[in-house]
KELUMNU-717509 format. One record per residue (C-alpha): residue number from 0; residue in three letters; x, y, z. Coordinates in steps of 0.5 Angstrom, whole numbers, always signed. Each point is the difference from the previous one (the first is absolute). Layout:
! residues N
[balum NUM; ALA; [X; Y; Z]]
...
END
This chain:
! residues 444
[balum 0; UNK; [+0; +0; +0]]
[balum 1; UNK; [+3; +7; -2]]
[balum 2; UNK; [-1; +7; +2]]
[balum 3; UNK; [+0; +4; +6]]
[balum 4; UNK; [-3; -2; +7]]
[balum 5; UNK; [-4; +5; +5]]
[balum 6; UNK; [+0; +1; +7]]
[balum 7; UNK; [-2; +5; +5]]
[balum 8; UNK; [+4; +1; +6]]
[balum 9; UNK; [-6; +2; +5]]
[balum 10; UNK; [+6; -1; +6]]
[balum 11; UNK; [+0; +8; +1]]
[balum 12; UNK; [-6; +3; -3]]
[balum 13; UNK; [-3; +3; +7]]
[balum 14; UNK; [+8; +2; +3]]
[balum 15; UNK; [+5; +5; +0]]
[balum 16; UNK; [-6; +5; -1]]
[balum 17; UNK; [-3; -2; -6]]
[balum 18; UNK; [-6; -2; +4]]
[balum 19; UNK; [-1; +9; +0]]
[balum 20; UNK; [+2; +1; -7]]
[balum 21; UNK; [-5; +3; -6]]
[balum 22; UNK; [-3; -7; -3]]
[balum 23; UNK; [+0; -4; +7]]
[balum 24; UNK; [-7; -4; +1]]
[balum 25; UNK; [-5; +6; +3]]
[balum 26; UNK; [-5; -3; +6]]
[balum 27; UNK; [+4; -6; +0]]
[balum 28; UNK; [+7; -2; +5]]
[balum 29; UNK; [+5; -5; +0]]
[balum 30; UNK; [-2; -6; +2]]
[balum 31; UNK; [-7; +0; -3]]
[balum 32; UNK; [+1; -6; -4]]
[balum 33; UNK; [-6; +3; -5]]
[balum 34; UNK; [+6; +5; -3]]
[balum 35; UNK; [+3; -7; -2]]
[balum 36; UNK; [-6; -3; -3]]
[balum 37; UNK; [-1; +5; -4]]
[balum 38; UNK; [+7; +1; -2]]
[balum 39; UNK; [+0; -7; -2]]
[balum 40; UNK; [-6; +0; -5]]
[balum 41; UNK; [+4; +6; -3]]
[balum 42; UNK; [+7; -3; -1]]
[balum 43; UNK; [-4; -7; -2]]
[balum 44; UNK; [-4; +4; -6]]
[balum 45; UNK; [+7; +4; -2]]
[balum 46; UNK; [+4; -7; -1]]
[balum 47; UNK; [+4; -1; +6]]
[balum 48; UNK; [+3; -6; +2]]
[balum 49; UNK; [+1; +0; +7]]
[balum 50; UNK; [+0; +5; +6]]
[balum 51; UNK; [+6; +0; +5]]
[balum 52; UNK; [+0; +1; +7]]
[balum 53; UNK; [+7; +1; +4]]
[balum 54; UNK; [+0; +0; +7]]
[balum 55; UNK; [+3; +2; +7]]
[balum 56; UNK; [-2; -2; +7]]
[balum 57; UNK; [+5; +5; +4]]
[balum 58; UNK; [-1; +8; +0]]
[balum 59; UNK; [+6; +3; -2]]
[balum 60; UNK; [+4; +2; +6]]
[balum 61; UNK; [+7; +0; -3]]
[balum 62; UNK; [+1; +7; -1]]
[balum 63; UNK; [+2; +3; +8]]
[balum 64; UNK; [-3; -7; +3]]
[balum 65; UNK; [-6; +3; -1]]
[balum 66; UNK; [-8; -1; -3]]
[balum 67; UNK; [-2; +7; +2]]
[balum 68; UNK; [+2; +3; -8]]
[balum 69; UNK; [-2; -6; -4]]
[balum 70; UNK; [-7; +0; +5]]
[balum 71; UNK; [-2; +7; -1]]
[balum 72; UNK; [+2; +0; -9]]
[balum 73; UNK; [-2; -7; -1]]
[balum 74; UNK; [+6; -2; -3]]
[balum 75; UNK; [-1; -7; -1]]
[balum 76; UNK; [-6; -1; +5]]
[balum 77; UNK; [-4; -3; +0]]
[balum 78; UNK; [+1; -6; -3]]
[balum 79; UNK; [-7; -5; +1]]
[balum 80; UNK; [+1; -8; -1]]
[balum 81; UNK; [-4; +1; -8]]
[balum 82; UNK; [-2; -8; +1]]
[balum 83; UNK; [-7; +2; +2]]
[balum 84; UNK; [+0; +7; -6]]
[balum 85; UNK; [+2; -6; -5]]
[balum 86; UNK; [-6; -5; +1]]
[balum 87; UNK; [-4; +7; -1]]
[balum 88; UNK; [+3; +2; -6]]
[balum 89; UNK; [-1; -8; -3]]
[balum 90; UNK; [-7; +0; +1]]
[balum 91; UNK; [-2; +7; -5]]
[balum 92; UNK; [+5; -3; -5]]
[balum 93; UNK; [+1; -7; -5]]
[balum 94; UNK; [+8; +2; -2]]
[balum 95; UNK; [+4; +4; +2]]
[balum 96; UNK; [+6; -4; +5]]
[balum 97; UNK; [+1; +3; +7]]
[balum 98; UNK; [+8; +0; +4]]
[balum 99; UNK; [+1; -1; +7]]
[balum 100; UNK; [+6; +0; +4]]
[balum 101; UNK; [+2; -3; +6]]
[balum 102; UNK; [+8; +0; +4]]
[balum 103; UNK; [+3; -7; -1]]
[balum 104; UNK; [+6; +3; +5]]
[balum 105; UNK; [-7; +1; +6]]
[balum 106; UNK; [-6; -4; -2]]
[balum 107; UNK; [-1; -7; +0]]
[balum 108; UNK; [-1; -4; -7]]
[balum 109; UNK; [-5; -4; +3]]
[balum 110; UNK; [-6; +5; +2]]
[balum 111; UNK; [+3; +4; -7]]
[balum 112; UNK; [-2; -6; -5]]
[balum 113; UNK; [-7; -1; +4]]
[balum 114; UNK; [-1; +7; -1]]
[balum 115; UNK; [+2; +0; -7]]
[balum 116; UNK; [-4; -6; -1]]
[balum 117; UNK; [-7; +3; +2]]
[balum 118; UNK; [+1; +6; -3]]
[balum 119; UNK; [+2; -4; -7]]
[balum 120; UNK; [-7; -4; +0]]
[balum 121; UNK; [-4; +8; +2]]
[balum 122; UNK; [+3; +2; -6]]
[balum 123; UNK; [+0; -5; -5]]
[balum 124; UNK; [+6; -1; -1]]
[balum 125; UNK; [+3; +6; +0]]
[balum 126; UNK; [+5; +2; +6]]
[balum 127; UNK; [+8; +1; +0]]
[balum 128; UNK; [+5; +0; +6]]
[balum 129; UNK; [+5; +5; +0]]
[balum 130; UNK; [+5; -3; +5]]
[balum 131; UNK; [+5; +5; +3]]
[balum 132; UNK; [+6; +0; +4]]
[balum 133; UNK; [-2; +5; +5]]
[balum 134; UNK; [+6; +6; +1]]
[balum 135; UNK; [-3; +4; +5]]
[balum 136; UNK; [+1; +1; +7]]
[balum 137; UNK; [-7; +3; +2]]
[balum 138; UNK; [-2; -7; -3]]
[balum 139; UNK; [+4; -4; +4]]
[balum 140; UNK; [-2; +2; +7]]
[balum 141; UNK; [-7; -1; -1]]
[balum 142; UNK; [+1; -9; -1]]
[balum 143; UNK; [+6; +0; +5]]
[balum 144; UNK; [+6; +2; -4]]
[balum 145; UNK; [+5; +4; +5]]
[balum 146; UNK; [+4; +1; -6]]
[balum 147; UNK; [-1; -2; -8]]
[balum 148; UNK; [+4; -7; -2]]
[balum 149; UNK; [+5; +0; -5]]
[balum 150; UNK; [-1; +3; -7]]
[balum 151; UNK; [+1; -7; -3]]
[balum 152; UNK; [-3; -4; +6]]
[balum 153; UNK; [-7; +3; -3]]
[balum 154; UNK; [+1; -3; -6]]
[balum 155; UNK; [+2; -6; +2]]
[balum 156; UNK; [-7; +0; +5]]
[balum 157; UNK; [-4; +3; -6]]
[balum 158; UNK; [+2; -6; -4]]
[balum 159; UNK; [-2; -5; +5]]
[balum 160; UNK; [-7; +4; +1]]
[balum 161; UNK; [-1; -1; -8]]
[balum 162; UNK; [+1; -8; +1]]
[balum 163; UNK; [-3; +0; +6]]
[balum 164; UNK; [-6; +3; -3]]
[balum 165; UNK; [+1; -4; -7]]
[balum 166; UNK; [+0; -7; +4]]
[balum 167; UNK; [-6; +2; +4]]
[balum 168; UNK; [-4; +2; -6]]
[balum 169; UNK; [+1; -7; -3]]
[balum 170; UNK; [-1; -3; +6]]
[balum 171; UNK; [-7; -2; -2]]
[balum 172; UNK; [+0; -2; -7]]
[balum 173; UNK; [-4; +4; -6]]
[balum 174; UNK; [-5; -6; +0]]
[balum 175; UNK; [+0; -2; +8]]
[balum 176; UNK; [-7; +1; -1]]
[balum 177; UNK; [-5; -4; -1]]
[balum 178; UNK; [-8; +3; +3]]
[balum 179; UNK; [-3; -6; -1]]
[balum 180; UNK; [-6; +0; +1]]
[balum 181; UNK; [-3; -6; +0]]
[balum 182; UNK; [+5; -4; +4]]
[balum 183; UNK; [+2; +7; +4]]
[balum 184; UNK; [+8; -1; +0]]
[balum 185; UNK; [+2; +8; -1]]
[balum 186; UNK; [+8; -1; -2]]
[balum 187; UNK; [+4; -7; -1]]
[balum 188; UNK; [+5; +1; +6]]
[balum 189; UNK; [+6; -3; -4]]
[balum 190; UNK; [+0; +6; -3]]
[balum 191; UNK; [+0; +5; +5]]
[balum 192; UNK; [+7; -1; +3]]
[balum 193; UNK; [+5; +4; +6]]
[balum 194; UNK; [+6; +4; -2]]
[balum 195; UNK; [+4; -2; +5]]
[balum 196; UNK; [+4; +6; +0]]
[balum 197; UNK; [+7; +2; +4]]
[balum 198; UNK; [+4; +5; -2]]
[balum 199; UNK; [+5; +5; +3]]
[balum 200; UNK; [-6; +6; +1]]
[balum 201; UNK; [-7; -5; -1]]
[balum 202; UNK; [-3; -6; +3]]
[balum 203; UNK; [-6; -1; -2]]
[balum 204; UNK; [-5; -7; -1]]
[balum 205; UNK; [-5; +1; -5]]
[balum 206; UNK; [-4; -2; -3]]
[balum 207; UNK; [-3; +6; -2]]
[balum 208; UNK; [-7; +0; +2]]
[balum 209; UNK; [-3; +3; -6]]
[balum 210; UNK; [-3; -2; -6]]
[balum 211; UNK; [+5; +2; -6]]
[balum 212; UNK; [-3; +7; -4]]
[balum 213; UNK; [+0; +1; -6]]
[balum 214; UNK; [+7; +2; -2]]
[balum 215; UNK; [+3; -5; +5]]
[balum 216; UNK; [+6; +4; +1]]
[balum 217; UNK; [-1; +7; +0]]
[balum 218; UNK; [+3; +5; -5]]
[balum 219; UNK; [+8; +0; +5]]
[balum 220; UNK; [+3; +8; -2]]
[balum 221; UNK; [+6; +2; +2]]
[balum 222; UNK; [+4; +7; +0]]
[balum 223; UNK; [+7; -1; +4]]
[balum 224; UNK; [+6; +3; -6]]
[balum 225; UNK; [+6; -1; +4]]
[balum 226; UNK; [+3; -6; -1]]
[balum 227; UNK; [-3; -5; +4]]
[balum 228; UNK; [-7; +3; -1]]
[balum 229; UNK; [+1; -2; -7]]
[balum 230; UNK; [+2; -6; +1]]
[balum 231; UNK; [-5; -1; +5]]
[balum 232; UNK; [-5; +3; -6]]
[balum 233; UNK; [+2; -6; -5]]
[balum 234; UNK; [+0; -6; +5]]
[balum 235; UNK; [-8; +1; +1]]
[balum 236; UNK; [-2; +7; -3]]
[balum 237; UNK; [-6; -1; -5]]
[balum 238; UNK; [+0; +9; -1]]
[balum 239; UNK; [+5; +4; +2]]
[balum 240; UNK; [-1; +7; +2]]
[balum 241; UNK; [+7; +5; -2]]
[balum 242; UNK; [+0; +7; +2]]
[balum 243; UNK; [-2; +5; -7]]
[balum 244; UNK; [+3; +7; -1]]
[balum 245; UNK; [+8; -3; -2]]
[balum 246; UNK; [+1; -3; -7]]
[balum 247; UNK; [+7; -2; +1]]
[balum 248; UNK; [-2; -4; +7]]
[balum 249; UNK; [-7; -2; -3]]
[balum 250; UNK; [+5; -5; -6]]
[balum 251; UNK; [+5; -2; +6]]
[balum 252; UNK; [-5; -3; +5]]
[balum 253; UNK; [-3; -3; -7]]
[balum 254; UNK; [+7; -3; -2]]
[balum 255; UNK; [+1; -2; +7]]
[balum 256; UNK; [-7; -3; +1]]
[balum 257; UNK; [+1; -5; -7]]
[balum 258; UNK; [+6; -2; +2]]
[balum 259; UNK; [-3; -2; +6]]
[balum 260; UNK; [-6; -3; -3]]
[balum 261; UNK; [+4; -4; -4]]
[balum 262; UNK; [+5; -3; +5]]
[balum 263; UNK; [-6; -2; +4]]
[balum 264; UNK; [-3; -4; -7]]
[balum 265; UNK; [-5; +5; -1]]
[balum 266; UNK; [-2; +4; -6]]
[balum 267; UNK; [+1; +7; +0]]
[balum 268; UNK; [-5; +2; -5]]
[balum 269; UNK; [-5; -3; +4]]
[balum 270; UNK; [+1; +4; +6]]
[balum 271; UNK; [-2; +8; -1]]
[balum 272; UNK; [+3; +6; +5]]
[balum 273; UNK; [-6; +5; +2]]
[balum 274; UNK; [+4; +7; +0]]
[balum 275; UNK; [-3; +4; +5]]
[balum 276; UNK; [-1; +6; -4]]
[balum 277; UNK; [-3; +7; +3]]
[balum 278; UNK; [-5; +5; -4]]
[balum 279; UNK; [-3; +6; +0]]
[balum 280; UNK; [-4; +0; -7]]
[balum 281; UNK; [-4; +7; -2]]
[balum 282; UNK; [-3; +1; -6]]
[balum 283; UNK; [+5; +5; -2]]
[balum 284; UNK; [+7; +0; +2]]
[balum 285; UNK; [+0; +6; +4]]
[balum 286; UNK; [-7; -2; +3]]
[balum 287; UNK; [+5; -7; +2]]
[balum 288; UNK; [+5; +5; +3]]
[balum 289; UNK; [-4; +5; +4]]
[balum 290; UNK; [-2; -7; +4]]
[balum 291; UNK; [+7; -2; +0]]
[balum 292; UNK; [+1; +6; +4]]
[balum 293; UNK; [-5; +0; +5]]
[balum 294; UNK; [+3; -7; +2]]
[balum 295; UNK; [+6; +5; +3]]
[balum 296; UNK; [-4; +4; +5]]
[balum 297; UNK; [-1; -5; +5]]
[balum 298; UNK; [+7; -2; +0]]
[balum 299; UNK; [+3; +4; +5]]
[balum 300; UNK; [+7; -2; +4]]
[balum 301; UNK; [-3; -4; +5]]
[balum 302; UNK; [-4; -4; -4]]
[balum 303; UNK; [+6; -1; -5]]
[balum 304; UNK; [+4; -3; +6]]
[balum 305; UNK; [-6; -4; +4]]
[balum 306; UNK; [+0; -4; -8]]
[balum 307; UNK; [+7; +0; -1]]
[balum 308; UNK; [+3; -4; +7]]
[balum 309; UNK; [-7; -4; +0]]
[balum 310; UNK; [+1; -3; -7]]
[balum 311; UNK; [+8; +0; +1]]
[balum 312; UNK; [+0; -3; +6]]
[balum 313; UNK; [+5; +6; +3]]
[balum 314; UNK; [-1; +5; +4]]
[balum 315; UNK; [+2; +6; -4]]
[balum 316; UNK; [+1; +5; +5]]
[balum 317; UNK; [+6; -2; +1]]
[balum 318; UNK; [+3; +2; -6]]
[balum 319; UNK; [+6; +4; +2]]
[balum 320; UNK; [-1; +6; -5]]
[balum 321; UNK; [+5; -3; -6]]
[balum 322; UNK; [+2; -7; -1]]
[balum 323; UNK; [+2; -5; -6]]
[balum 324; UNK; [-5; -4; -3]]
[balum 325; UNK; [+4; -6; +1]]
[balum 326; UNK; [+1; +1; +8]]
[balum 327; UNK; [-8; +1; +1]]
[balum 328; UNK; [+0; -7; -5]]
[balum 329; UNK; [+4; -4; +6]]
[balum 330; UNK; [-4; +4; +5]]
[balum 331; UNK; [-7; -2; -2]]
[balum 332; UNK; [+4; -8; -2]]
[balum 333; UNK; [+3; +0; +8]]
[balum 334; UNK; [-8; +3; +3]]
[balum 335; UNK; [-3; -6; -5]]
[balum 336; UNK; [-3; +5; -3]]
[balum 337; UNK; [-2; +1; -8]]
[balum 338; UNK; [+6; +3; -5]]
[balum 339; UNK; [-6; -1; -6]]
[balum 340; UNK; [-4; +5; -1]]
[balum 341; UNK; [+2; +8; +0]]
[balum 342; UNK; [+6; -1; +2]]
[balum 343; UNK; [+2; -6; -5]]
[balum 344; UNK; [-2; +5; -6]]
[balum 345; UNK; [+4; +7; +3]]
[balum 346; UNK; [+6; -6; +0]]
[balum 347; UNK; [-2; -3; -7]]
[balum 348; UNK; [+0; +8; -2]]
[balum 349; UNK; [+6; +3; +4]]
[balum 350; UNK; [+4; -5; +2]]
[balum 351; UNK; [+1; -3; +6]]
[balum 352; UNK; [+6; +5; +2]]
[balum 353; UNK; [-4; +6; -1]]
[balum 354; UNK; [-1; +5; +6]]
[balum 355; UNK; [-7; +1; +1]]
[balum 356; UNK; [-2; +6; +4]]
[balum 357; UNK; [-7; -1; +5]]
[balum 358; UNK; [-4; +5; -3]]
[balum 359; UNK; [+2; -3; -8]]
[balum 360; UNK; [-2; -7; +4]]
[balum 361; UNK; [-6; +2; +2]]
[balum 362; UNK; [-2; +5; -6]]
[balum 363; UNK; [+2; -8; -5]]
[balum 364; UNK; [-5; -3; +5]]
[balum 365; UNK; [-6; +4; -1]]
[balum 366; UNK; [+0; -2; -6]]
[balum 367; UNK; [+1; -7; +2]]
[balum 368; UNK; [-6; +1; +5]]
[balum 369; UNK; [-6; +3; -5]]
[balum 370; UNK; [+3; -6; -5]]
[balum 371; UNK; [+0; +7; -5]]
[balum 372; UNK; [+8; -1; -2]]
[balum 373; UNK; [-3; -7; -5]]
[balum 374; UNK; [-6; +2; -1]]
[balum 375; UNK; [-4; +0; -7]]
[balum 376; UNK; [-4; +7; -1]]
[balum 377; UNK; [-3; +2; -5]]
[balum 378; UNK; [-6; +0; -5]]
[balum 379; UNK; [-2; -8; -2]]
[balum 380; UNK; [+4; -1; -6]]
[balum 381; UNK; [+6; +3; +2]]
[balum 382; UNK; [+0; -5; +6]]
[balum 383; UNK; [-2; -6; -4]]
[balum 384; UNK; [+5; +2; -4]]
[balum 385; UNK; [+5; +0; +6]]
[balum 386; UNK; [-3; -7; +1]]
[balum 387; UNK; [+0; -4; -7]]
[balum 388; UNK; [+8; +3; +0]]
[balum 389; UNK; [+2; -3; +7]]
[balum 390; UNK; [-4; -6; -1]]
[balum 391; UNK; [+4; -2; -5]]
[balum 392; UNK; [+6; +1; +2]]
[balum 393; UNK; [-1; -4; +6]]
[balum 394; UNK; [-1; -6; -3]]
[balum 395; UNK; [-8; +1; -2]]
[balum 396; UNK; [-1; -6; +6]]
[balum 397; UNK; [-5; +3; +5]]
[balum 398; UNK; [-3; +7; +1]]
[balum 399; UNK; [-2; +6; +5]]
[balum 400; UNK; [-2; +1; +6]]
[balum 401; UNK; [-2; +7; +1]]
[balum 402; UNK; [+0; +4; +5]]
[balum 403; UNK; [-3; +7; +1]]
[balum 404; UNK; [+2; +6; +5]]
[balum 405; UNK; [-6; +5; -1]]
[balum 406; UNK; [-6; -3; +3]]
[balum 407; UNK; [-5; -6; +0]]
[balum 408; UNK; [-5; -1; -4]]
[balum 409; UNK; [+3; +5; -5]]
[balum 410; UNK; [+7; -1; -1]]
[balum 411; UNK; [-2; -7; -3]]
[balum 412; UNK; [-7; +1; -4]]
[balum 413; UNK; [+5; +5; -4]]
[balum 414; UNK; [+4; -7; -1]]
[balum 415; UNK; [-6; -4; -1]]
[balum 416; UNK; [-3; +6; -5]]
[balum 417; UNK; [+5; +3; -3]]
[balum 418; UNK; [+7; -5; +0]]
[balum 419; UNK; [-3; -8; -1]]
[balum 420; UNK; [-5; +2; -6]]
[balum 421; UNK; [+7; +4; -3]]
[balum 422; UNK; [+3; -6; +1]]
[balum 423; UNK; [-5; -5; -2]]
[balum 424; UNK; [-1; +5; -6]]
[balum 425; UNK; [+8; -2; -2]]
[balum 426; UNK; [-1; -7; +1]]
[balum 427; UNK; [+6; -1; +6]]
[balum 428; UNK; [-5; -2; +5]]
[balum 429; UNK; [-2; -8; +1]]
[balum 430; UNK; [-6; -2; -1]]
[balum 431; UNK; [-5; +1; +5]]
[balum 432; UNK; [+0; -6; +6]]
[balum 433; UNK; [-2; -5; -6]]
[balum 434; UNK; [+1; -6; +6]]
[balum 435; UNK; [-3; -2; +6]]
[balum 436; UNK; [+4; +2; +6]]
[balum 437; UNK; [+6; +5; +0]]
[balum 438; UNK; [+5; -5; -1]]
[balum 439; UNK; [-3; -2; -8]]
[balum 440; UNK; [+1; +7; +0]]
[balum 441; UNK; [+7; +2; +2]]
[balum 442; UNK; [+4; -6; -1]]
[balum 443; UNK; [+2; -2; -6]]
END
């Protein structure tokens, strides 16, 4: 199957003030799952292929070891469990895929794939689980970590996460079930059988006690970009999640994720990258411009510094006043910390020999925050053109997965309006949701 596939990501509709900007729902609030069944509907109609919630149990308090900021500008809180919100939304819909995420480094893989299991059958098939390696301390504390583990030791937890819950899915067989109703036998036993599971994070029996849903395995999305993360991606991944806004890193992590795949024995033209890609879409180009710049307006310092040190694991205010790149690298590796992200592009950029001073640091991290540094802003063909040209020389394997900084529901009904029917018009888009459950339409 060719052509773009499309997701939305919900994650952040209702924070960092985007909850109060021009084009936000009127009369109804976040949580109000009536906001996302609408929505819903809408995306299905435009030809959306999956909507994605991320998500973060932990207040951010990185920054000065507090939550007061992050509590008082709603920066990446709150942050609700969506399992509830997705069953909603799959009973306006026939279609449209719903993605869920849930930590390997905190959960427990026994209550995740009974979970994933009832929300598959409530949806008909229609349920992707991004599982995460949590790297937030704010996390941590609330499932009993006084500190995270080591960046590799998650991925190796992750992965037997996914074994777990892949042992435990195919631990009632496909036809286990018999509903036989003139003799009263419901399931043949011999087919019905414990995991037995013992591994250096997990101890679990089995079997699950659960009827297999229709997609049996849920769709498995990944998004680590470091070296183990896709090593860990191209051991189970069926869809990979990679960061948008870069062409150089975009056709690395590809190379890097096909050579992996082939050295697991896996085909790489049956594994797609969603890049996550994010939009301000007006019907001129200035249009989409002045929405890009009421974006700036809430990104005071405060609020900067509170998303910085949250999502980076480091408390930036004891950044000395200069400092080379590569010393807060080694810094945020020693604190276990991530040295992706903002950083990991300003070295990418500058060099890791490059002297930064706090302000210049902050001023990039603005940018960073508000996501308007890659964005795509413009009028639908000058966007669709972005695209096609992207999508092209990453590979052609995949899709977008679209974010919008402006306001819910505006910023994606200007997608769904303008952008997709550009899109579709060309003919870069794959055909709509022609199979059954989500997995028909996005694995090859």
């Amino acid at each position: 199957m060719t052509g773009m596939h499309i997701g939305y990501d919900l994650s952040f509709t209702h924070t960092e003030g985007a909850w109060a900007r021009p084009g936000s729902w009127v009369g109804l609030d976040f949580p109000d799952v009536r906001m996302y069944m609408e929505l819903a509907r809408t995306a299905e109609r435009a030809g959306v292929d999956l909507l994605f919630f991320g998500d973060g149990s932990g207040i951010p308090s990185t920054w000065r070891g507090s939550i007061e900021p992050a509590v008082e500008w709603g920066i990446q809180w709150p942050r609700h469990d969506m399992a509830p919100v997705i069953a909603a939304m799959s009973t306006v819909t026939e279609r449209i895929g719903f993605g869920l995420t849930y930590s390997s480094t905190f959960m427990h893989p026994f209550y995740v794939a009974r979970l994933l299991n009832s929300l598959d059958h409530v949806s008909g098939g229609r349920i992707a689980f991004n599982v995460v390696a949590s790297t937030r301390g704010a996390d941590a504390a609330n499932y009993g970590f006084g500190e995270l583990m080591d960046h590799d030791l998650r991925y190796e937890r992750m992965e037997e996460f996914i074994d777990v819950c892949r042992a435990l899915w195919d631990s009632v067989a496909p036809d286990a079930i018999v509903r036989d109703r003139a003799t009263g036998r419901f399931a043949d036993p011999a087919k019905v059988h414990p995991i037995d599971h013992h591994g250096r994070f997990f101890t679990v029996r089995g079997p699950l006690a659960s009827v297999p849903s229709p997609q049996h395995h849920p769709l498995i999305v990944q998004a680590g970009n470091s070296p183990r993360g896709i090593a860990a991606s191209a051991r189970f991944a069926d869809l990979i999640f990679g960061f948008g806004g870069n062409l150089g890193s975009q056709q690395r992590h590809r190379k890097l994720l096909d050579e992996a795949l082939l050295a697991e024995g896996r085909d790489p033209a049956r594994v797609g990258i969603l890049w996550a890609t994010q939009v301000v879409v007006g019907r001129t180009a200035a249009e989409a411009r002045e929405r890009r710049d009421a974006v700036h307006e809430f990104w005071h310092e405060e609020a900067v510094a509170t998303y910085l040190s949250h999502n980076m694991g480091y408390d930036l205010s004891t950044l000395p006043s200069s400092f080379r790149l590569a010393e807060l690298r080694d810094e945020l590796v020693a604190a276990n910390a991530s040295p992706a992200g903002l950083l990991g592009s300003l070295v990418a950029e500058f060099g890791e020999e490059y002297t930064m001073s706090r302000d210049e640091f902050f001023a990039h991290g603005r940018s960073r925050a508000t996501g308007l540094d890659h964005s795509l802003v413009g009028d639908a063909a000058s966007v669709a053109d972005a695209l096609e040209e992207n999508f092209a020389a990453t590979g052609s394997l995949g899709g977008y997965m679209f974010s919008c900084p402006s306001a819910m529901p505006s910023g994606f009904a200007e997608v769904g309006e303008l952008l997709l029917p550009e899109l579709r018009r060309r003919g870069a888009l794959a055909p709509r949701c022609p199979g059954a459950t989500l997995r028909e339409n996005l694995v090859r």
